[in-house]
C-alpha positions in Angstrom: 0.0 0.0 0.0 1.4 3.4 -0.9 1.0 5.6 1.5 -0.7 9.1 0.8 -2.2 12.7 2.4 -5.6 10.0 3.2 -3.2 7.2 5.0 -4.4 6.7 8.6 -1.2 7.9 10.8 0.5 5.1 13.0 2.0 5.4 16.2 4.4 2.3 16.6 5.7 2.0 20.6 8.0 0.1 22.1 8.8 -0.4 25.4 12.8 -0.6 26.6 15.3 -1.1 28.9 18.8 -2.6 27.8 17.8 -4.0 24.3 20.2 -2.5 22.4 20.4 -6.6 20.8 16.6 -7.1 20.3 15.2 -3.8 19.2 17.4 -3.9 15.7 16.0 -6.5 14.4 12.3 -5.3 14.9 13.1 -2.1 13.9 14.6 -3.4 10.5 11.5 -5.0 10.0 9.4 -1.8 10.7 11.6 -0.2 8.6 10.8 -2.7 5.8 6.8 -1.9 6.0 4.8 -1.5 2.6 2.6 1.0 4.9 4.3 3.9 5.3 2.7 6.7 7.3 3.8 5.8 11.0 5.9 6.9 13.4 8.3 5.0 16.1 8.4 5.9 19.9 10.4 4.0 22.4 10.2 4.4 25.8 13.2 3.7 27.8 13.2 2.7 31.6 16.5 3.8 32.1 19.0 1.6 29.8 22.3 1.4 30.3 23.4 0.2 26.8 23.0 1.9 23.2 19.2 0.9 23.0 18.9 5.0 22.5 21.9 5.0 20.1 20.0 2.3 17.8 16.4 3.9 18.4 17.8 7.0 16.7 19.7 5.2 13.8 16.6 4.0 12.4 14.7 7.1 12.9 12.5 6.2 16.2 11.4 9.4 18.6 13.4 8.1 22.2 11.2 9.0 25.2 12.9 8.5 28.7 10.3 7.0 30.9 8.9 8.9 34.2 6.0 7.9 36.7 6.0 6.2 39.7 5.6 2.9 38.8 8.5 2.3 35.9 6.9 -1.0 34.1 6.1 -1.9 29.9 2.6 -0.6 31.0 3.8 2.5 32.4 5.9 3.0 29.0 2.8 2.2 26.7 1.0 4.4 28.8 3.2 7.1 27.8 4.0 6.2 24.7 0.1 6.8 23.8 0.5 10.6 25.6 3.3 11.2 22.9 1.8 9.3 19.8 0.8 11.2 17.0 -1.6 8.5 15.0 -4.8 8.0 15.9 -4.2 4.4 15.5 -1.5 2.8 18.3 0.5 -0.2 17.4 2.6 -1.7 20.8 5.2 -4.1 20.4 7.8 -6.2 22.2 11.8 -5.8 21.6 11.6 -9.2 21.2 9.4 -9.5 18.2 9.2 -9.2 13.8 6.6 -8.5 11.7 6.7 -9.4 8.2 6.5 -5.7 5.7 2.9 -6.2 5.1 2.0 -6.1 9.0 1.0 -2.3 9.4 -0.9 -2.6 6.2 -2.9 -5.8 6.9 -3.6 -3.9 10.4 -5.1 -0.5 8.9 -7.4 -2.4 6.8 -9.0 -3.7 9.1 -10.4 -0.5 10.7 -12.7 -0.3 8.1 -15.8 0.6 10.7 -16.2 2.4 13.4 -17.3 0.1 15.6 -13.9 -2.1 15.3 -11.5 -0.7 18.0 -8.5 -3.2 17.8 -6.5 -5.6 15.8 -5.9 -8.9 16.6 -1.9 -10.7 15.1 -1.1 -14.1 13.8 1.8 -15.4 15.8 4.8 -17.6 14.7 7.5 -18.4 17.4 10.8 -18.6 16.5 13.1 -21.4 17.5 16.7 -20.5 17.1 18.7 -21.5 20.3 18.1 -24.8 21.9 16.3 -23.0 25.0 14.1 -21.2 22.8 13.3 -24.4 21.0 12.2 -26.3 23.5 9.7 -23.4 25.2 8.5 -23.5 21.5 7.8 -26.8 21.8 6.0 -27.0 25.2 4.0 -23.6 24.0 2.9 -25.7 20.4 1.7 -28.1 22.5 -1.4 -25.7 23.5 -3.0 -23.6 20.9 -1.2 -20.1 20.0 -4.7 -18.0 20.2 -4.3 -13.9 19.9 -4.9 -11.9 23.4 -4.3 -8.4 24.0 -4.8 -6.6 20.4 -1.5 -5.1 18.7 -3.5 -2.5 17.0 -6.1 -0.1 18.6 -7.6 3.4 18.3 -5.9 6.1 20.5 -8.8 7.4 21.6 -10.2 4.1 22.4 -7.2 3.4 25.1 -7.7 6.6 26.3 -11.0 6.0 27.3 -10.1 2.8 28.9 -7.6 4.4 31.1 -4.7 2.2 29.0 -3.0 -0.5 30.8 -2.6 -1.0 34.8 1.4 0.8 35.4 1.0 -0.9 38.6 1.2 -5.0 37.1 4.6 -6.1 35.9 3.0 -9.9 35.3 0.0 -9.5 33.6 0.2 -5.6 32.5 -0.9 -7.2 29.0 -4.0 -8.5 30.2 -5.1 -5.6 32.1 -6.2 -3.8 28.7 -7.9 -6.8 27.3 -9.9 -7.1 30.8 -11.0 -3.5 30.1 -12.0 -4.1 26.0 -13.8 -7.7 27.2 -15.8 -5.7 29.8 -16.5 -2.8 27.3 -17.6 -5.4 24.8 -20.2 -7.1 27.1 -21.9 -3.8 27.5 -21.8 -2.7 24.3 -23.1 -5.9 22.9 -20.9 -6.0 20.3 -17.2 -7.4 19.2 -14.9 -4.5 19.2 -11.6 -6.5 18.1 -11.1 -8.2 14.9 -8.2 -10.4 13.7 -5.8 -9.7 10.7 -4.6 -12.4 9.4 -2.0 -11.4 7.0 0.0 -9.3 10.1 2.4 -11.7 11.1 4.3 -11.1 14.7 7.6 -13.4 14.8 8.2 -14.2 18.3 11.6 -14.3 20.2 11.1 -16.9 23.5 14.2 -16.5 25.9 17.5 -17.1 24.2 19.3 -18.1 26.8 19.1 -19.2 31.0 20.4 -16.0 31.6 17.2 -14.4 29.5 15.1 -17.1 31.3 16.0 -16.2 34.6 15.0 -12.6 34.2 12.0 -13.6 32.6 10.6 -16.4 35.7 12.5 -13.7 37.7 10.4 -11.3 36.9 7.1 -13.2 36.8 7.7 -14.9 40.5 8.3 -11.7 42.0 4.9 -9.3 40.3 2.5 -12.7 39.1 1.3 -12.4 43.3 0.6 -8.7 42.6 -1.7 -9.2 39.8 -3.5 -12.5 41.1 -4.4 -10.1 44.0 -5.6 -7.3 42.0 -7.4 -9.5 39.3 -7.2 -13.0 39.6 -10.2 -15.0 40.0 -10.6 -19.4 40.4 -10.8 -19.9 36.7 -7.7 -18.0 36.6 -5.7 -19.2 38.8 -6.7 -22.8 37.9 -4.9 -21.7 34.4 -2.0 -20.7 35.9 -1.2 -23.1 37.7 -2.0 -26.0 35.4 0.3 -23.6 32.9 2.7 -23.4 35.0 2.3 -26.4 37.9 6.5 -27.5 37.8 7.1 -24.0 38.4 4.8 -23.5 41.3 5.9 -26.3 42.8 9.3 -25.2 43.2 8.6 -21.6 44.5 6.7 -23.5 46.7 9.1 -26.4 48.1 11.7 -23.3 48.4 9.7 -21.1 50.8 8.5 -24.0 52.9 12.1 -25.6 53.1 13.5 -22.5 54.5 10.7 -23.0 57.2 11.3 -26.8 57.9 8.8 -28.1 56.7 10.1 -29.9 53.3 9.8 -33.3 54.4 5.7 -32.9 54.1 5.9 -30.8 51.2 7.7 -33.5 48.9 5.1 -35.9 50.0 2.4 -33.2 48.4 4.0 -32.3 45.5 5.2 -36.0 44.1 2.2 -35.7 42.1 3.2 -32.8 40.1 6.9 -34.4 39.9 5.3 -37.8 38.7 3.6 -35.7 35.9 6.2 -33.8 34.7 8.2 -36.9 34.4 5.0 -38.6 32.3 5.2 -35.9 30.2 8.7 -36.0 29.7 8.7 -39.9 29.5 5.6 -39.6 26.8 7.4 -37.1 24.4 10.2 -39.7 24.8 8.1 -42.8 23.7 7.2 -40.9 20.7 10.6 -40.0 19.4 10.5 -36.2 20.9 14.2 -35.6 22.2 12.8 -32.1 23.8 11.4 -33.9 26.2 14.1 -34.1 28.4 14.6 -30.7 27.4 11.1 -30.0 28.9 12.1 -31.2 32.3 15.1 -29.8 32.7 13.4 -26.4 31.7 10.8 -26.9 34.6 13.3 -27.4 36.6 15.1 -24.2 36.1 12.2 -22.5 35.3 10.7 -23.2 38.8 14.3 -22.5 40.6 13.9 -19.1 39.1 10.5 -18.4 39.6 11.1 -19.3 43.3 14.0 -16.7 43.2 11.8 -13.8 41.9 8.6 -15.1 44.4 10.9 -14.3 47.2 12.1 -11.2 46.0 8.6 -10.3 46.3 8.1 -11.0 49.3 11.1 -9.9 51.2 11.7 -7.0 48.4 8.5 -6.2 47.3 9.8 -5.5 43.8 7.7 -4.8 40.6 7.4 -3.6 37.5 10.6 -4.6 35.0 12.9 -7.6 34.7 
């Protein structure tokens, strides 16, 4: 699509802090786009690498962050003060969109009634960490959340997303469009297809221990503020290895661990089925699996801690 004086304006943000690695090769991508009326904000929570010195080289508008509460939702927030379009697209560092993905977005605001766009997602698989979470995420259906696209004025009047979350900051927005979409009686988001998002997963143990890190220490926070049974039941058969960990930790520093292993064999017993099934059927990442749990759960229990001997939120 060429882009003309009529082209709906695009306000691309991207929240940061030390991705001076992850932020070229999305911004490459944007760079590549068929669409071309949009603009690139980042909004840095204080890095300490060249993430500005990249922003800049391809163009971006660099925004230090402020507020209280420095998080991705306080950024997006912000980002949303400074855009310029009256359509928002928010991204990950850790993502690429094929050059047709602003384009395939736009189109789909073809009423007034539609006030977000859905993405496809593909997950890329190019370290043997990051192949292996692929693996354990294809085993569960890849369906689109939190839309990529939406109207400024529509986030606006939802108040944007909750600065205060660091787990779960994504899902505060979509709470706020479900609940607007009950009362209206209508579906405000629709789904575009041909927008592809190319997904990074955690390179490495040292990504994947901020990552659990950061989810044991803020997922309490937002189970609090929003969690409800269904909820939690998906979390923790999402994530029941990890849990058990955090879990077996905290009580073993009290001295009670003894008791504890006795409770959680069942979860152990299943992650071994698991890992003994994807065996039986020729799957070699199924030891992969386990050991990931493992790890996973050590470092979830880390970050749980932090939480509650720190109270620490917002960013990895």
């Amino acid at each position: 699509m060429k882009s003309s004086s009529k082209a709906r304006m695009v306000s691309v943000i991207i929240p940061t802090r030390n991705e001076e690695d992850a932020i070229e090769k999305l911004l490459k991508s944007l760079k590549a786009q068929t669409y071309k009326n949009f603009e690139i904000l980042v909004i840095d929570g204080g890095s300490t690498d060249n993430t500005e010195g990249v922003a800049k080289k391809y163009g971006a508008r660099f925004i230090r962050e402020t507020g209280k509460y420095k998080s991705p939702a306080n950024a997006r927030n912000l980002g949303v003060k400074g855009a310029k379009g009256d359509i928002i697209a928010v991204f990950d560092c850790d993502s690429e969109v094929n050059d047709k993905f602003i384009e395939e977005g736009v189109k789909q605001f073809s009423s007034d009634k539609v006030m977000g766009i859905t993405s496809s997602y593909i997950l890329a698989e190019d370290t043997w960490v990051e192949k292996t979470l692929a693996s354990k995420l294809k085993t569960h259906a890849l369906k689109p959340g939190t839309p990529v696209f939406t109207r400024r004025g529509f986030v606006n009047s939802l108040g944007g997303w909750d600065a205060t979350l660091g787990y779960g900051e994504d899902r505060s927005l979509l709470r706020k469009i479900m609940e607007y979409d009950e009362k209206s009686k209508h579906q405000s988001i629709k789904h575009a297809k041909g927008a592809v998002i190319k997904t990074h997963l955690p390179h490495t143990l040292i990504e994947l221990f901020g990552q659990q890190r950061w989810y044991g220490r803020t997922i309490l926070h937002y189970l609090k503020k929003y969690g409800d049974i269904k909820e939690y039941l998906t979390l923790l058969k999402a994530f029941y290895v990890v849990v058990l960990f955090a879990v077996i930790m905290a009580v073993f520093q009290a001295g009670y661990w003894l008791p504890m292993m006795v409770v959680s064999a069942p979860f152990i017993l299943m992650s071994l089925y698991r890992t003994i099934n994807a065996l039986a059927h020729g799957k070699i990442w199924g030891l992969g699996i386990f050991f990931l749990d493992i790890i996973m759960g050590i470092f979830f229990a880390y970050g749980l801690s932090e939480y509650f001997f720190r109270s620490e939120r917002g960013r990895e």
